[in-house]
Short mmCIF file of the C-alpha atoms (twelve columns), coordinates in Angstrom:
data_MODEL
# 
_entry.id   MODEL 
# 
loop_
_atom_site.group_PDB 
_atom_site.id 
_atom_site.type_symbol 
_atom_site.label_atom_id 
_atom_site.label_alt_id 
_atom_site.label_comp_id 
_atom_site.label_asym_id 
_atom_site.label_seq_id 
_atom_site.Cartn_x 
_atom_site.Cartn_y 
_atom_site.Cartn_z 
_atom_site.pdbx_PDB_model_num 
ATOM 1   C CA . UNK A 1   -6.295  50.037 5.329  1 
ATOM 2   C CA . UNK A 2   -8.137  47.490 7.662  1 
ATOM 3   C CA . UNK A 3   -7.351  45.136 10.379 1 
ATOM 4   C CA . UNK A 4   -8.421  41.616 10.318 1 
ATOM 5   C CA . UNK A 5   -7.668  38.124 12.636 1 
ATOM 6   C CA . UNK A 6   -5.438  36.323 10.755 1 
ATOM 7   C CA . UNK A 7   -6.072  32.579 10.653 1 
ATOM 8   C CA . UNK A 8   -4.699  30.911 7.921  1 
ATOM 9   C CA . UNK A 9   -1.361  29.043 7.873  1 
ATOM 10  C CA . UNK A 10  -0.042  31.324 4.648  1 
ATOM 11  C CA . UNK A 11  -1.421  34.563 6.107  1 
ATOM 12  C CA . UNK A 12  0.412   33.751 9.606  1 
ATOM 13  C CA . UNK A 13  3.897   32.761 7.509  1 
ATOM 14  C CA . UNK A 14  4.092   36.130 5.549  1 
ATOM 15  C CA . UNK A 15  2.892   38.144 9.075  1 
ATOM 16  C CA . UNK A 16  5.526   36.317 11.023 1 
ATOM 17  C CA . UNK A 17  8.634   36.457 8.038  1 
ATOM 18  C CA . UNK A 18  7.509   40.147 7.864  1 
ATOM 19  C CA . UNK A 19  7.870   41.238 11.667 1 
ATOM 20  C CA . UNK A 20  11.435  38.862 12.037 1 
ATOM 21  C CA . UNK A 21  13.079  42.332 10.097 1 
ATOM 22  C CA . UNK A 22  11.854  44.135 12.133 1 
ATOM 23  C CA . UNK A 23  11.944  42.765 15.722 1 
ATOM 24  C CA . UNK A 24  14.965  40.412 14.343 1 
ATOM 25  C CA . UNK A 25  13.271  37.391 15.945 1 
ATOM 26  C CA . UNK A 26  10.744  34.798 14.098 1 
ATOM 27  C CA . UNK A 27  8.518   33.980 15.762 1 
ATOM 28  C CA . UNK A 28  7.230   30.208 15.712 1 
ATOM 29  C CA . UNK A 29  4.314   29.397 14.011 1 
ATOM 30  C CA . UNK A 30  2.816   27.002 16.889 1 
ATOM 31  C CA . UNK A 31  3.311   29.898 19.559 1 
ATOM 32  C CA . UNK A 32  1.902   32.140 17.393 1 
ATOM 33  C CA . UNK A 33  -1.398  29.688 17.150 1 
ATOM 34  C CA . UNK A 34  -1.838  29.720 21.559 1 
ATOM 35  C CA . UNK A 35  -3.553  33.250 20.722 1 
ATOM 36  C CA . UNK A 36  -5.036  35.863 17.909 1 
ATOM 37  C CA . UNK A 37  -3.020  37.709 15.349 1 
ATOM 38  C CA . UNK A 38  -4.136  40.516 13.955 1 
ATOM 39  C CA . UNK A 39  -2.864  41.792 10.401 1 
ATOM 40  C CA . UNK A 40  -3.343  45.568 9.152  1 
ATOM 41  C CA . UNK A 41  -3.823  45.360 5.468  1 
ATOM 42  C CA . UNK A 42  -3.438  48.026 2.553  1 
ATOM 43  C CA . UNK A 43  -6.385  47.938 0.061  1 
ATOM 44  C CA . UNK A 44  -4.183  45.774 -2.461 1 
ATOM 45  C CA . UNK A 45  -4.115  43.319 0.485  1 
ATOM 46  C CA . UNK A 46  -0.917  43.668 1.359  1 
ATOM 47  C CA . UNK A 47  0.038   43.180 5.123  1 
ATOM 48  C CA . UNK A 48  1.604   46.757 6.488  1 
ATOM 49  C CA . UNK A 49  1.296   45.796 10.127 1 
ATOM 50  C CA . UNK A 50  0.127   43.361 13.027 1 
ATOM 51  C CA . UNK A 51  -0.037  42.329 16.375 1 
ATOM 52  C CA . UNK A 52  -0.320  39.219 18.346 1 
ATOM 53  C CA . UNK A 53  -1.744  38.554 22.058 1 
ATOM 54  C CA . UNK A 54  -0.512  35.293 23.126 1 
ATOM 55  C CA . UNK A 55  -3.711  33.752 25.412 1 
ATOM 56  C CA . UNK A 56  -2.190  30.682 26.969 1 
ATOM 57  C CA . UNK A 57  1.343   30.242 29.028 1 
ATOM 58  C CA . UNK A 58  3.985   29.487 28.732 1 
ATOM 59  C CA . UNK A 59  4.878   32.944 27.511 1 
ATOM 60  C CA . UNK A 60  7.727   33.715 25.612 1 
ATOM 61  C CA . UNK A 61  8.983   37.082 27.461 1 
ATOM 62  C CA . UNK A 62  8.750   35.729 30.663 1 
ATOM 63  C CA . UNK A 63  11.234  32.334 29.580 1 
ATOM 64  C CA . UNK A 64  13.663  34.771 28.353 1 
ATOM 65  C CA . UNK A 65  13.907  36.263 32.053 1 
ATOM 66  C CA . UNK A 66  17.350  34.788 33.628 1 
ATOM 67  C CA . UNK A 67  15.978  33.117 36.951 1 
ATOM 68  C CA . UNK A 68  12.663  34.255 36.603 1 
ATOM 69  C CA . UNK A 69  10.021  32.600 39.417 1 
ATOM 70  C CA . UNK A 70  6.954   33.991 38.114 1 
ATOM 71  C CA . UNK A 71  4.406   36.770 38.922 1 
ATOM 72  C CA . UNK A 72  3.057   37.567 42.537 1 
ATOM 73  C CA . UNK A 73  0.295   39.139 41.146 1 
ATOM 74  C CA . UNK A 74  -0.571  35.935 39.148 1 
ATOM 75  C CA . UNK A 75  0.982   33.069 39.653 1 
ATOM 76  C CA . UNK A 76  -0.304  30.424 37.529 1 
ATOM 77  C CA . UNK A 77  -0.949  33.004 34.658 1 
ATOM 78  C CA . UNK A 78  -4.340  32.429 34.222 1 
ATOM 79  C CA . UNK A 79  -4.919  36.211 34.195 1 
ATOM 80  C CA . UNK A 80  -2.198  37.334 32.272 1 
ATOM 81  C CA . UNK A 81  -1.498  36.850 28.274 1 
ATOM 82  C CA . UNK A 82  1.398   38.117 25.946 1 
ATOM 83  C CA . UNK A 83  1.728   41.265 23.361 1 
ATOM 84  C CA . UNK A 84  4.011   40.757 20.959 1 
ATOM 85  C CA . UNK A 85  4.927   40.984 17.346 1 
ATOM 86  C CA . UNK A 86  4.247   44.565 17.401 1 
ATOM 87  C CA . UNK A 87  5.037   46.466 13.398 1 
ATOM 88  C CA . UNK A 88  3.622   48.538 11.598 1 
ATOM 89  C CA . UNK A 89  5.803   49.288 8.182  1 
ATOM 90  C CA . UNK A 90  7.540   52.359 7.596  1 
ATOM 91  C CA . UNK A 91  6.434   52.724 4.514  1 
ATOM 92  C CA . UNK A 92  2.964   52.752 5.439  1 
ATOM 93  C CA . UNK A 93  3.322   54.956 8.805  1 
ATOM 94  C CA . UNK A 94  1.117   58.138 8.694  1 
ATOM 95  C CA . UNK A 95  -0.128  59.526 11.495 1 
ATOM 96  C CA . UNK A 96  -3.593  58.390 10.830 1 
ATOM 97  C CA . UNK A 97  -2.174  54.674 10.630 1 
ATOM 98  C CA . UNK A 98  -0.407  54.800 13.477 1 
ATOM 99  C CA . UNK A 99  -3.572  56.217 15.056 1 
ATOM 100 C CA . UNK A 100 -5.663  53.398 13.879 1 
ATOM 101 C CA . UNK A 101 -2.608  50.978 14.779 1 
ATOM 102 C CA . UNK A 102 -2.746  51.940 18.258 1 
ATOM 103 C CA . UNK A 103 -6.477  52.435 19.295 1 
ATOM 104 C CA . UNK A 104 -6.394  48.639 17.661 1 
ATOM 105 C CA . UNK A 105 -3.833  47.190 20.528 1 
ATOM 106 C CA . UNK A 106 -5.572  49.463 23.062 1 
ATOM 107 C CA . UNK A 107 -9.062  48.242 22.540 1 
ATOM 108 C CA . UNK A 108 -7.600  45.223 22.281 1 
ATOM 109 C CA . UNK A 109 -6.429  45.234 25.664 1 
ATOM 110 C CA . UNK A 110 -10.129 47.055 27.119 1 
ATOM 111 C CA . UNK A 111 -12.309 44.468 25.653 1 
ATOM 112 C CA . UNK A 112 -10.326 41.191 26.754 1 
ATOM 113 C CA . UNK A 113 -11.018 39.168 29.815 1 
ATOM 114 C CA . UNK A 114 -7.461  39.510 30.377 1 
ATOM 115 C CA . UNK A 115 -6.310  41.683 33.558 1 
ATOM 116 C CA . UNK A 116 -2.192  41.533 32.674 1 
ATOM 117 C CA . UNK A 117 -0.359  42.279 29.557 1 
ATOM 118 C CA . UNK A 118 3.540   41.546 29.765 1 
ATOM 119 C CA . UNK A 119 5.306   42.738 26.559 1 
ATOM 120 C CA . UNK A 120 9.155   43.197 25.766 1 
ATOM 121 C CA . UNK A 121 11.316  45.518 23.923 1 
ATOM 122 C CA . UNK A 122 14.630  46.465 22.849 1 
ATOM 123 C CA . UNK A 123 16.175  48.901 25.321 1 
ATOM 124 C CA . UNK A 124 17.496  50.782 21.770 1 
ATOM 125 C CA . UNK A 125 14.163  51.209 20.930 1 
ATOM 126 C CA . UNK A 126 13.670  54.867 22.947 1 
ATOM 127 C CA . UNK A 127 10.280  55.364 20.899 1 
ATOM 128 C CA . UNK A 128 8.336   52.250 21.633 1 
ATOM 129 C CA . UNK A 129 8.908   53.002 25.762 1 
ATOM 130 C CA . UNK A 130 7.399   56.409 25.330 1 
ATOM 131 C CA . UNK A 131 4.627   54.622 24.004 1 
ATOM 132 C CA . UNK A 132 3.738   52.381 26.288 1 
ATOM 133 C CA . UNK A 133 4.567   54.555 29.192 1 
ATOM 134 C CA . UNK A 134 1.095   56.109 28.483 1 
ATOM 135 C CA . UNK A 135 -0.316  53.144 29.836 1 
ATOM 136 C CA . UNK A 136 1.524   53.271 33.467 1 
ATOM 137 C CA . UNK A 137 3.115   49.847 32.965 1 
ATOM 138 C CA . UNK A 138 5.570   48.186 35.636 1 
ATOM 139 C CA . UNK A 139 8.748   47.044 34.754 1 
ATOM 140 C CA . UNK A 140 9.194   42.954 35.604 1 
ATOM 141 C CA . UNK A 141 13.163  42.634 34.303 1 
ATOM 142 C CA . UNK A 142 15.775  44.820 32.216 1 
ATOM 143 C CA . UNK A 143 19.078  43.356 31.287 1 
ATOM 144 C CA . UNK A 144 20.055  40.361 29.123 1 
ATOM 145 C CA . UNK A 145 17.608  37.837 28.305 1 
ATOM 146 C CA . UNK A 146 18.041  34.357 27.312 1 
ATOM 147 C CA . UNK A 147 17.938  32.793 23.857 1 
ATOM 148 C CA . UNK A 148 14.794  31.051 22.764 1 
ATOM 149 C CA . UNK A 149 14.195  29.442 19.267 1 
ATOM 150 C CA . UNK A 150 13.803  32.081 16.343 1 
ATOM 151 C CA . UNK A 151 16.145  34.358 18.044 1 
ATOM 152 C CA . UNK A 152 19.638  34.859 16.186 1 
ATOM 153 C CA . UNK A 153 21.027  35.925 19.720 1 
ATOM 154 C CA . UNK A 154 20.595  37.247 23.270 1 
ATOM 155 C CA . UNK A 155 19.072  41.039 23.844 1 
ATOM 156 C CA . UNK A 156 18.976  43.916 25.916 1 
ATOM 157 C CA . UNK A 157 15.318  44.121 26.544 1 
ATOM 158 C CA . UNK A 158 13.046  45.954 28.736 1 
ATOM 159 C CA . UNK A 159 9.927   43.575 30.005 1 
ATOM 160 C CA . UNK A 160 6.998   45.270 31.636 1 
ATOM 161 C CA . UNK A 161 2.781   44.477 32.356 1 
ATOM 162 C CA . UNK A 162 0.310   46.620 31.921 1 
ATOM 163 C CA . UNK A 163 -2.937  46.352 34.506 1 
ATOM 164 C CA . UNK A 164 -6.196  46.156 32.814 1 
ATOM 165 C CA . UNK A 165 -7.784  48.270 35.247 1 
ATOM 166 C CA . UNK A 166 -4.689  51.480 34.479 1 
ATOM 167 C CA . UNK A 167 -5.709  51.228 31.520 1 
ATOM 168 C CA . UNK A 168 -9.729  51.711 32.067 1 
ATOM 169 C CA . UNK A 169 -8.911  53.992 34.614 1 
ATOM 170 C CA . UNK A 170 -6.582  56.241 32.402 1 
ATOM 171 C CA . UNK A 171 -10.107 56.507 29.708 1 
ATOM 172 C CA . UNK A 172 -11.998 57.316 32.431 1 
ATOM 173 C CA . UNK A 173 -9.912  59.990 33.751 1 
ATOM 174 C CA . UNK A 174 -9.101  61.559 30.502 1 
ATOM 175 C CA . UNK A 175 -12.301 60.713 27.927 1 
ATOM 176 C CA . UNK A 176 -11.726 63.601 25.708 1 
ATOM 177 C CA . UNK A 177 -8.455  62.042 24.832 1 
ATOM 178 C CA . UNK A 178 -9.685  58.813 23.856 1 
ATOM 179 C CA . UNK A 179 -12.778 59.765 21.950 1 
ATOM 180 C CA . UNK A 180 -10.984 62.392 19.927 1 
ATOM 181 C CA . UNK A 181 -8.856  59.554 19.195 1 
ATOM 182 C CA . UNK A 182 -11.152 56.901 18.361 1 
ATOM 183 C CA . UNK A 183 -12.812 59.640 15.985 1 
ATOM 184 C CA . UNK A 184 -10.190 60.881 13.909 1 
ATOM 185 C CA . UNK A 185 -12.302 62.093 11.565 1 
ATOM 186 C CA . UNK A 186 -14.526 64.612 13.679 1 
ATOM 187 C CA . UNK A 187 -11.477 66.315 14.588 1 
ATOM 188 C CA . UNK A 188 -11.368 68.770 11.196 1 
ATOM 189 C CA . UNK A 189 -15.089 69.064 11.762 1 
ATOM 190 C CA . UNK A 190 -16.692 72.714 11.886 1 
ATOM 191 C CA . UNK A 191 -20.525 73.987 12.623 1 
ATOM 192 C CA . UNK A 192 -22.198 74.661 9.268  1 
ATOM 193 C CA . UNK A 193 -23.461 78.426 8.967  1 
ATOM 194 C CA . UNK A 194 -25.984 79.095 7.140  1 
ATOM 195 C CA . UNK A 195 -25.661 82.448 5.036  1 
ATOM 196 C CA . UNK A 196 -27.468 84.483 7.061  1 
ATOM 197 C CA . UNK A 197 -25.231 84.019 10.233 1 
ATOM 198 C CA . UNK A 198 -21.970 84.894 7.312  1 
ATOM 199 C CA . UNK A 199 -23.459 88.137 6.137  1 
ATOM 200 C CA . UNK A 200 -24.735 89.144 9.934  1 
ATOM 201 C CA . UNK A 201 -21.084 88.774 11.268 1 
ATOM 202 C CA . UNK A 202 -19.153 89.875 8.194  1 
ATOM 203 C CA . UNK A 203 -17.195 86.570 7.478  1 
ATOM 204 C CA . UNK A 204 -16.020 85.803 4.306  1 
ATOM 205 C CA . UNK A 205 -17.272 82.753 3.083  1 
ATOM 206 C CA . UNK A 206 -14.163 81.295 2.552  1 
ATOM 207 C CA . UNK A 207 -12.612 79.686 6.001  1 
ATOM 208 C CA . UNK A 208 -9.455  77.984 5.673  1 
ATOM 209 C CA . UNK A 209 -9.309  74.340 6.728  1 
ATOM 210 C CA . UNK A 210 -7.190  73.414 9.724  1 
ATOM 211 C CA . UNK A 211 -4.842  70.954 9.746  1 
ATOM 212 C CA . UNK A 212 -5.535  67.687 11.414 1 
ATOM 213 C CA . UNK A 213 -3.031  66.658 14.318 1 
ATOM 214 C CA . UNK A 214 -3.255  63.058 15.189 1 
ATOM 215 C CA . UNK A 215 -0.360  62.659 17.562 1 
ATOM 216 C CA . UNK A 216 -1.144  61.188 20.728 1 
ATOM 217 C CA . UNK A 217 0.216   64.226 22.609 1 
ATOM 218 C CA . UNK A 218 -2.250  65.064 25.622 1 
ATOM 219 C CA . UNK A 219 -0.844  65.169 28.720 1 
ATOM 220 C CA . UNK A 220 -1.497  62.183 30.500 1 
ATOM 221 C CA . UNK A 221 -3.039  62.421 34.098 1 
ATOM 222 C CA . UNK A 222 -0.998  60.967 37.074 1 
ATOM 223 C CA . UNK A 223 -2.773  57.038 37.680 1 
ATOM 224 C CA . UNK A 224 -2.826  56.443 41.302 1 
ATOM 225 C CA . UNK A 225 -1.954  52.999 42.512 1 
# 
């Protein structure tokens, strides 16, 4: 599987139809073209998965806020853009997927010129907050939110920003956990030996391979403010 932008109309219609069973809103096509979506595609070219990150206000999680007055940290949202659209099929959902799913969003977020990241989700949805806990977000609003077009009906959502800068920090503080992560691969690796060093410390020269573990399950350090 591989990740691509997706820019064409018919590309953006099946990656938006897709996510609306899943996130039970569809999203509209010209919000979806104020920023970059990004598609995860089998090798038959089938779309498995996908992200967007909205670049330009108005931003759709902050109109469904009830009463919302906008961000003291940014006001005029010139440093902040949008996640949303957020799937990855079931069907498709290994742990090495979901590994390459996430590093995506989270590079994603390193690499931008972006210094705020607001995002909502379903307060049902117990797995997706564990997630982006990792990142030390804040939480803007929880309750009801308003209706907006290509939403059947009001939700129970949690919104919350991520900083930029938790993010960097959080590598910095914990590298090995990153670059084990970005290098899924290496993790089976062992050292070669050649047949002397097998016969000089009695090993047999059969040695079991280990199984990989993917889960993002290091213990995240404490990010102070």
């Amino acid at each position: 599987m591989k990740f691509k932008q997706i820019k064409c109309e018919k590309e953006l219609e099946v990656y938006r139809h897709a996510i609306a069973t899943h996130i039970d809103v569809l999203l509209p096509l010209e919000y979806l073209n104020q920023g970059k979506v990004y598609g995860l595609f089998s090798k038959s070219g089938d779309i498995c998965g996908g992200f967007a990150i909205i670049t330009k206000p108005p931003f759709r999680v902050l109109d469904s806020i009830p009463n919302f007055e906008g961000l003291d940290f940014d006001p005029n949202l010139k440093h902040t853009c949008e996640i949303t659209g957020v799937w990855l099929s079931s069907e498709k959902r290994t742990k090495l997927s979901s590994l390459k799913f996430w590093t995506n969003i989270m590079m994603k977020v390193v690499t931008s010129n972006k210094k705020y990241f607001v995002y909502a989700y379903s307060t049902r949805k117990t797995g997706l907050q564990k997630i982006y806990a990792k990142a030390n977000p804040e939480v803007i609003f929880k309750g009801e939110t308003k209706i907006l077009p290509g939403m059947p009906s009001p939700d129970h959502e949690t919104i919350e920003v991520v900083f930029r800068r938790r993010v960097l920090v959080q590598a910095l503080k914990n590298p090995d956990f990153f670059i084990k992560r970005l290098n899924p691969f290496n993790l089976n690796k062992k050292k070669k030996r050649n047949k002397k060093e097998m016969y000089e410390t009695h090993e047999p020269t059969f040695i079991p391979m280990l199984t990989a573990n993917y889960e993002l399950r290091a213990r995240e350090s404490k990010i102070n403010h």
